[in-house]
C-alpha positions, 0 to 999 in steps of 0.5 A: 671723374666720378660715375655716371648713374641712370634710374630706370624707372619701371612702369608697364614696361615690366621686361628685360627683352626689347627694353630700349630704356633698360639698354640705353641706360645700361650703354651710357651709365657705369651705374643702373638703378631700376626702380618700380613704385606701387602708386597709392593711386591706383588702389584707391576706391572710387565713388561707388567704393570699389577699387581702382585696381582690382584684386585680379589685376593687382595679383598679376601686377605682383608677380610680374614685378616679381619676375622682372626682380627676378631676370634683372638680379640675374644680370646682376642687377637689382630692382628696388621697389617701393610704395608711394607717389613716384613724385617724391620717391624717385627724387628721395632715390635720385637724392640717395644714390647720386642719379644723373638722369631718370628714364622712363617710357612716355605714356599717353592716357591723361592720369599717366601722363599727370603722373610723369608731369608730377615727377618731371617737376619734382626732379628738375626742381633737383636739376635732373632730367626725366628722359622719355622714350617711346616704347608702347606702340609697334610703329614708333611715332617718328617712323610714321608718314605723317605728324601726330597731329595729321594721324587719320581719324579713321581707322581704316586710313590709319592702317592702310597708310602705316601698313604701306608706307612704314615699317616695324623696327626691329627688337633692341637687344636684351642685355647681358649685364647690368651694374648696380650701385650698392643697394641700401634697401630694395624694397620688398614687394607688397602683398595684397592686403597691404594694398588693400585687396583681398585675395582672389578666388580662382574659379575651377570653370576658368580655362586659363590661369594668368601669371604674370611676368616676362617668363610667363609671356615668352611661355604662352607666346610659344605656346600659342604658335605651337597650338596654331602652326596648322592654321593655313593662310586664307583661314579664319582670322586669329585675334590677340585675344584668342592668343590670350597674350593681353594681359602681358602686353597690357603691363609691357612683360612683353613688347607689341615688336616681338609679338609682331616679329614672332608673327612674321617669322612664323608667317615665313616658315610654316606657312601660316596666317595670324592677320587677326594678331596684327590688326590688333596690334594695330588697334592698339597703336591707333588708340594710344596715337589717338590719345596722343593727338587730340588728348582727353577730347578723344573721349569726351563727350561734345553734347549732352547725352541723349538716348539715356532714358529713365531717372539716375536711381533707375539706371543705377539699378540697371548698372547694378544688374549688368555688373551683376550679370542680372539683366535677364538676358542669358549670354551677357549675364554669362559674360558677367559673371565671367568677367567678374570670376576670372578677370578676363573675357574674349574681345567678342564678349567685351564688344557685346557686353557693352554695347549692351548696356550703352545701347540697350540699357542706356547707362553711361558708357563711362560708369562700364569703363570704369567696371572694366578698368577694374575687372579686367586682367588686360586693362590698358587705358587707350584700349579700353577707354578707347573701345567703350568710347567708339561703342558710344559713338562720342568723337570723330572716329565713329566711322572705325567703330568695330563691326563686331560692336554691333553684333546682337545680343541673341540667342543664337549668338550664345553657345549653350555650352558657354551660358551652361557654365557660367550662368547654369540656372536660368529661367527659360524667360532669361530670369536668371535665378537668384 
């Protein structure tokens, strides 16, 4: 009887810990084959000539594919890694190593999905099938009380019945083992310049430095609940973001289930509140549920947009001061010109941000969804498109806008000490010096 071999085809799920797709696999094949491929596609240059990915973002992409490399070979395992579309590379490997079945986690924003469709194709040409598995969300779709199609569009709704009426699962275990087929050529991992990004700068203001990888997640994890172990219940909120867990959850080196579940054990033995965590693993369910129900039309626009004044070259050149952080106004200025330095800002400051430049400039919300897509460090496609979507008010879910969306771009919003170290020299008039 001849081996049975299962390619684990690595996406944003970069870990090894709470991995149902990498446990299966390795429960039902003699053989895995871990794969991770850099898809051309998300470093190529948009129309304005910037590129997908930016070089922030794809550096902490690098090391957290490093670092699953790393804890799979630990195993005993191997990660092959390779450059391409993943359409004709996993049947190239599929081909090669006499695969039987191809895992993957299912994805929801429409270019993923595209791409899952492509080598979904390519494989069953070959008479191989792509396995999906649900492992983004907190509350797995078949444990919630109702269908897909029947979610709550409301936020609020969606909350108060997933909070009662289901439950998280618990975390599958992480393996101790894995066999490998005899590995011809792993790959090695890119640099930067061959995906074609420059290396970044890292700015001596930032307070935080991101690496990525799954060792670096279950690090600032503790972290965090070691800094936090004082705060009683009944105090104020703390957030994903201020936990600064994002980018790690954003590229799966560490699952929502385990943060939920560190959350609830520290709940239990010190006597501390983090509902701030939990309403955002919440939001990131109902984003990702969202896109899964109603599809691109979660952001579409159904009218013609109104409110936009002025001509195109106009609010280009409106766009170009936001990106810039040369609108005049002090405190977005600032939170541009840390974005754009570090890759990463607070929730609060994305919330201002944006809703300064769809509401108070009138530019396309698209075009800044776009600019985050590309900046930021944390980057998920049903949180961000979801987000700058809610902040223009074009779907059915206008009612869960966040509160904090509508917060004003004053001074007294603004810490002094904030705009002194991110925008040190400007006008009293907010004209910011050149």
């Amino acid at each position: 009887m001849s081996e049975r071999t299962i390619l684990v085809w690595f996406r944003n799920d970069l870990r090894i810990r709470d991995n149902e797709i990498l446990l299966e696999a390795i429960r039902k094949a003699d053989k895995v084959l871990p794969v991770y491929c850099f898809d051309p596609f998300y470093f190529k240059h948009n129309l304005s000539g910037n590129p997908k990915t930016g070089n922030i973002r794809a550096r902490f992409l690098l090391e957290s594919v490093a670092n699953l490399r790393k804890n799979l070979q630990a195993l005993g395992g191997e990660l092959i890694i390779r450059i391409g579309n993943p359409a004709e590379i996993l049947p190239q490997l599929a081909d090669e190593y006499q695969v039987n079945e191809v895992y993957h986690h299912r994805e929801v924003a429409h270019e993923e999905t595209e791409i899952s469709e492509q080598v979904e194709t390519a494989l069953w040409k070959m008479r191989l099938n792509l396995k999906h598995f649900i492992g983004h969300t907190l509350y797995h779709k078949e444990d919630l009380p109702f269908p897909i199609k029947d979610i709550p569009d409301s936020f609020a709704v969606f909350k108060k019945k997933v909070e009662r009426d289901s439950n998280v699962r618990q975390c599958v275990a992480t393996p101790d083992q894995i066999v490998a087929p005899e590995i011809k050529d792993k790959g090695e991992i890119p640099t930067l310049q061959m995906l074609g990004l420059n290396e970044p700068f890292d700015d001596p203001r930032a307070t935080e430095h991101f690496v990525g990888g799954e060792d670096e997640a279950q690090a600032q994890l503790e972290k965090f609940f070691l800094n936090n172990s004082h705060t009683i219940i009944g105090k104020k909120n703390t957030t994903l973001n201020l936990s600064k867990l994002s980018p790690w959850i954003a590229l799966g080196c560490i699952s929502l289930r385990q943060v939920y579940w560190e959350v609830i054990k520290q709940q239990q033995l010190n006597n501390t509140a983090y509902p701030g965590m939990l309403l955002d693993l919440l939001w990131r369910d109902y984003f990702r549920f969202m896109f899964k129900k109603h599809g691109q039309k979660f952001i579409a626009v159904k009218e013609e947009l109104t409110g936009m004044t002025g001509s195109v070259v106009n609010r280009n050149e409106l766009f170009e001061h936001w990106e810039h952080g040369e609108t005049g106004v002090p405190l977005v200025d600032a939170i541009m010109h840390e974005l754009n330095a570090t890759g990463y800002i607070n929730n609060y400051s994305r919330q201002i941000a944006a809703g300064f430049l769809v509401n108070e400039l009138k530019v396309d919300w698209k075009k800044g969804a776009a600019y985050f897509e590309e900046k930021l460090i944390d980057y998920s496609p049903a949180s961000n498109w979801g987000n700058w979507a809610f902040i223009a008010g074009v779907n059915d879910a206008r009612e869960s806008r966040y509160a904090i969306a509508a917060l004003p771009v004053t001074e007294q919003t603004a810490k002094s000490d904030y705009i002194d170290t991110w925008l040190p020299e400007v006008y009293a008039t907010g004209v910011v010096v050149k």
